[in-house]
DOLUM-764550 format. One line per field, with one value per residue: residue in three letters; residue number from 1; chain; x, y negated, z negated of N, C-alpha, C, O in turn. Coordinates in nm, 3 decimals. Atoms other than C-alpha are relative to their C-alpha. Last residue first. Layout:
BEGIN
aa = [Ala, ...]
i = [NUM, ...]
ch = [A, ...]
nX = [X, ...]
nY = [Y, ...]
nZ = [Z, ...]
caX = [X, ...]
caY = [Y, ...]
caZ = [Z, ...]
cX = [X, ...]
cY = [Y, ...]
cZ = [Z, ...]
oX = [X, ...]
oY = [Y, ...]
oZ = [Z, ...]
***
This chain:
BEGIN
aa = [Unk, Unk, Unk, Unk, Unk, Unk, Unk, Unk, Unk, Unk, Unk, Unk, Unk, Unk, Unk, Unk, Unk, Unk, Unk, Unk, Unk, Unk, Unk, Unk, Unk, Unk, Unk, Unk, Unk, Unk, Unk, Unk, Unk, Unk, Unk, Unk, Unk, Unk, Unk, Unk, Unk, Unk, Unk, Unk, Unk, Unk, Unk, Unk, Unk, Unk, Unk, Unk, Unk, Unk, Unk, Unk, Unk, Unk, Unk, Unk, Unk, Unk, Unk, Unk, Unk, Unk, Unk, Unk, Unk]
i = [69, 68, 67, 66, 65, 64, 63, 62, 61, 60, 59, 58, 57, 56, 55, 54, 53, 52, 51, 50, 49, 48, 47, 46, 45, 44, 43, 42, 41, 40, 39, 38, 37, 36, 35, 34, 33, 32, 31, 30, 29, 28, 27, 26, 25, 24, 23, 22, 21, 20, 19, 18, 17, 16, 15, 14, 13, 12, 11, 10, 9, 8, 7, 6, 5, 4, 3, 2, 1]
ch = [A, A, A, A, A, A, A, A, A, A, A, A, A, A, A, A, A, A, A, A, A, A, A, A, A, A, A, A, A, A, A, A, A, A, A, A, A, A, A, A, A, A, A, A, A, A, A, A, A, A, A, A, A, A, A, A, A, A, A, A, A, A, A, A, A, A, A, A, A]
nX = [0.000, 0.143, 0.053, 0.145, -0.112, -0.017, -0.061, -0.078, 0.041, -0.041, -0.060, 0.075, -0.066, 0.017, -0.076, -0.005, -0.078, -0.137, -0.031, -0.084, -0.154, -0.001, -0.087, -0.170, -0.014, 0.009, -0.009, 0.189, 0.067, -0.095, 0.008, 0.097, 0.074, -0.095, 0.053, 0.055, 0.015, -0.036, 0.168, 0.125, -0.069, 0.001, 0.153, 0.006, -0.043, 0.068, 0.126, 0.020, 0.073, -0.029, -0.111, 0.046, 0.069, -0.052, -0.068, -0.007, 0.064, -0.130, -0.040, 0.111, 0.007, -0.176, 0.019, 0.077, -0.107, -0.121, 0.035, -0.081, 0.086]
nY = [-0.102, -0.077, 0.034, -0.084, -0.133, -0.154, 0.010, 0.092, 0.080, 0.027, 0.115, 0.027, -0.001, -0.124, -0.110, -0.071, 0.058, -0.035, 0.046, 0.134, -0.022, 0.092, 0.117, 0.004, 0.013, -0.127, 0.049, 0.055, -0.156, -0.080, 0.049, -0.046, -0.127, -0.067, -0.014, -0.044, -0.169, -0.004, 0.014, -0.139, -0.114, 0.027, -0.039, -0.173, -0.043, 0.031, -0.044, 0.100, 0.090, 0.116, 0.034, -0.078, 0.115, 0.136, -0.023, -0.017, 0.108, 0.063, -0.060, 0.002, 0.143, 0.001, -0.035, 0.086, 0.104, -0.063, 0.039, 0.081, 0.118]
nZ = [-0.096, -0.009, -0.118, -0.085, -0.114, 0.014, 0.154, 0.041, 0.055, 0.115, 0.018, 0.074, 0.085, 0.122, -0.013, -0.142, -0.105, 0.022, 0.128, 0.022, -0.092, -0.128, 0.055, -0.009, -0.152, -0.119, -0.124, -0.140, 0.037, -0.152, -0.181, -0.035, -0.025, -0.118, -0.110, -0.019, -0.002, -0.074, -0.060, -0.021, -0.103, -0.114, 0.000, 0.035, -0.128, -0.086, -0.011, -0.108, 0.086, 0.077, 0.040, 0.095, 0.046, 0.004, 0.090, 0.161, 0.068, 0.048, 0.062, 0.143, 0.060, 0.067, 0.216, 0.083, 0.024, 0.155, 0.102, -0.017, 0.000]
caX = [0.584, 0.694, 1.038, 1.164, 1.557, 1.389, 1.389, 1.167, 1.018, 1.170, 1.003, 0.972, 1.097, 0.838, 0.977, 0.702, 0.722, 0.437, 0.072, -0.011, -0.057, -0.357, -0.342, -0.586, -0.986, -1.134, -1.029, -1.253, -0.931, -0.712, -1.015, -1.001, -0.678, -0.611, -0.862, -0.704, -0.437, -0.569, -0.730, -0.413, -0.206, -0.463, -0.482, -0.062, -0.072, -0.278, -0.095, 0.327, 0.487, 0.773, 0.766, 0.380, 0.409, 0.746, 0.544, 0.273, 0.434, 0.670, 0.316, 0.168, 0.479, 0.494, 0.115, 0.168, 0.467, 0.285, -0.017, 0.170, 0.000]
caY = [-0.453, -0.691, -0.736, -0.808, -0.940, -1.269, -1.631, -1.644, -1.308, -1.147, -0.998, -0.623, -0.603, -0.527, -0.786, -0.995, -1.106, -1.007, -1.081, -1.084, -0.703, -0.749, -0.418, -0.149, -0.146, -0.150, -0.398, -0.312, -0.163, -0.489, -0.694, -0.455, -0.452, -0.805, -0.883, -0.696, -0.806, -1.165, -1.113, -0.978, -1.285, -1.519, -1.349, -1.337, -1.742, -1.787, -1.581, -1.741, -1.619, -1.547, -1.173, -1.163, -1.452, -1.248, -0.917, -1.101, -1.287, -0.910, -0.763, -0.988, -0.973, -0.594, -0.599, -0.825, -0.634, -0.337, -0.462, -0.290, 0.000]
caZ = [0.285, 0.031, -0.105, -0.429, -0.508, -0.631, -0.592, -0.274, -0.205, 0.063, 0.394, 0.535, 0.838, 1.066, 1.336, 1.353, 0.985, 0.786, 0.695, 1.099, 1.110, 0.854, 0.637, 0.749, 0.644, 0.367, 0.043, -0.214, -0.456, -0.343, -0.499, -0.850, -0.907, -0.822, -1.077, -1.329, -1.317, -1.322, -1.648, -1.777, -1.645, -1.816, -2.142, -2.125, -2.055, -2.364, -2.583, -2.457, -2.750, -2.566, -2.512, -2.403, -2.147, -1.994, -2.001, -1.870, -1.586, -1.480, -1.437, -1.275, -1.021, -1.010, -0.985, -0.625, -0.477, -0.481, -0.234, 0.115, 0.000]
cX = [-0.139, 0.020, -0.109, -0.010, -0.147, 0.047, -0.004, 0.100, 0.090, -0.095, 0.011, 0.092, -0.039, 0.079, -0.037, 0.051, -0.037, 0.055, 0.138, 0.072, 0.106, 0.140, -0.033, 0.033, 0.188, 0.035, 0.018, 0.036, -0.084, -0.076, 0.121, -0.048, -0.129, -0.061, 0.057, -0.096, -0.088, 0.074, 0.036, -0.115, -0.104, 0.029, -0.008, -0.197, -0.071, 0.042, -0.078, -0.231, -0.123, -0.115, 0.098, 0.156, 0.013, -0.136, 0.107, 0.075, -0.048, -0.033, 0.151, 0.028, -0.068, 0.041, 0.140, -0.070, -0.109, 0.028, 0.082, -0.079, 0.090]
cY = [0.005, 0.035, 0.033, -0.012, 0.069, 0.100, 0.160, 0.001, -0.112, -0.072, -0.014, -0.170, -0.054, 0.038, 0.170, 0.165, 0.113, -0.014, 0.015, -0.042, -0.198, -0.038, -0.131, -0.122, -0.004, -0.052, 0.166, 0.017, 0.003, 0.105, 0.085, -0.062, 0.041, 0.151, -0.003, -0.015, 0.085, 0.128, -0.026, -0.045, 0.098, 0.123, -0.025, 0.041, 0.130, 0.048, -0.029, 0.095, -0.067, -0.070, -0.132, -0.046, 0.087, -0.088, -0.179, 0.058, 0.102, -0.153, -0.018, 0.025, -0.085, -0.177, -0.025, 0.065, -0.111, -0.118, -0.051, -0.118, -0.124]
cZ = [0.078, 0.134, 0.036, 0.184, 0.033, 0.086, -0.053, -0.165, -0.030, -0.094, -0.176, -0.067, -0.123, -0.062, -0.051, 0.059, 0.117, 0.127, 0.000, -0.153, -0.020, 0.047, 0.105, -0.040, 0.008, 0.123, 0.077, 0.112, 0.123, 0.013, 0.096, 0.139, 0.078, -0.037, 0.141, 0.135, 0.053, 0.069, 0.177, 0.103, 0.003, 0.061, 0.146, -0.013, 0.034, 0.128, 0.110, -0.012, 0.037, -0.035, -0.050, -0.090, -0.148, -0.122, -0.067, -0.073, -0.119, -0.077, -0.106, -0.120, -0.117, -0.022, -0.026, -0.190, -0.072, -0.037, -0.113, -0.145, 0.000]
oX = [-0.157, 0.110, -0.146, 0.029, -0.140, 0.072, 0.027, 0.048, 0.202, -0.175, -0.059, 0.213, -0.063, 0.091, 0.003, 0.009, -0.067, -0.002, 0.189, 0.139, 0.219, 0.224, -0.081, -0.056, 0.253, -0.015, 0.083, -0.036, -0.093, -0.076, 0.123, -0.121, -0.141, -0.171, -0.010, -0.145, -0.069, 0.051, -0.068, -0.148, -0.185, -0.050, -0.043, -0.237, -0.173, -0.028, -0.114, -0.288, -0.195, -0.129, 0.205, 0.151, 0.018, -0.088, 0.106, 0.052, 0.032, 0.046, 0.177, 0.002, -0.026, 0.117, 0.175, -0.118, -0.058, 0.000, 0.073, -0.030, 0.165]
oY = [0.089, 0.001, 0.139, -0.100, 0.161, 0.092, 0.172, -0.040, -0.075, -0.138, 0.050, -0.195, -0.175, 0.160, 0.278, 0.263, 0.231, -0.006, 0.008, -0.144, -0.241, -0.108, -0.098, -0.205, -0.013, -0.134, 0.266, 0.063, 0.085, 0.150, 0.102, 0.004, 0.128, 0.184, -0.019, 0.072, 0.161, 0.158, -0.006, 0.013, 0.123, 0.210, 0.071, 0.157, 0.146, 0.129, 0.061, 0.123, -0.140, -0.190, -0.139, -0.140, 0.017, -0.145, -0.237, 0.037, 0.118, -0.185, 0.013, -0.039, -0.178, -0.218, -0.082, 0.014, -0.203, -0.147, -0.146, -0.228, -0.141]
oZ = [0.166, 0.210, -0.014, 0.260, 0.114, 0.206, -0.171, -0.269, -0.062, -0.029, -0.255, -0.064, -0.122, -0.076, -0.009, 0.122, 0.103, 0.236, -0.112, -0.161, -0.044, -0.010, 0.213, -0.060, -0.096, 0.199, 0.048, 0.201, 0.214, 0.128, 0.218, 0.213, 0.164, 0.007, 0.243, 0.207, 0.148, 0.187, 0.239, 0.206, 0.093, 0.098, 0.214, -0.016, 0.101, 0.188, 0.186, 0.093, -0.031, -0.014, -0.110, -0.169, -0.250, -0.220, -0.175, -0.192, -0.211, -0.165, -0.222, -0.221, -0.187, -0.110, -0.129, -0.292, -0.137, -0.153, -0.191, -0.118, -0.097]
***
């Protein structure tokens, strides 16, 4: 699921909001978690070809060693 790269970011905000203290944030994130979960879940149908470079190399995130797919 070309998706990944969006819990692993959620995921890396609430551990981060959780680890400094940060409650409010960390209710956010979750609740955003979740609703990524549950709108990528819905989505039917194949990926949209245009969400990624031309080439089909998968592209970088800015400021991080991630890549999405």
């Amino acid at each position: 699921m070309h998706h990944e790269w969006v819990f692993d970011v959620l995921q890396d905000m609430l551990s981060y909001a959780t680890l400094n203290g940060l409650p409010r944030l960390a209710e956010q994130v979750a609740e955003a978690l979740e609703v990524a979960r549950e709108e990528i879940a819905a989505l039917d149908g194949p990926c949209d070809p245009t969400d990624g470079p031309a080439d089909g190399a998968p592209k970088t995130v800015r400021g991080t060693n991630r890549q999405t797919h």
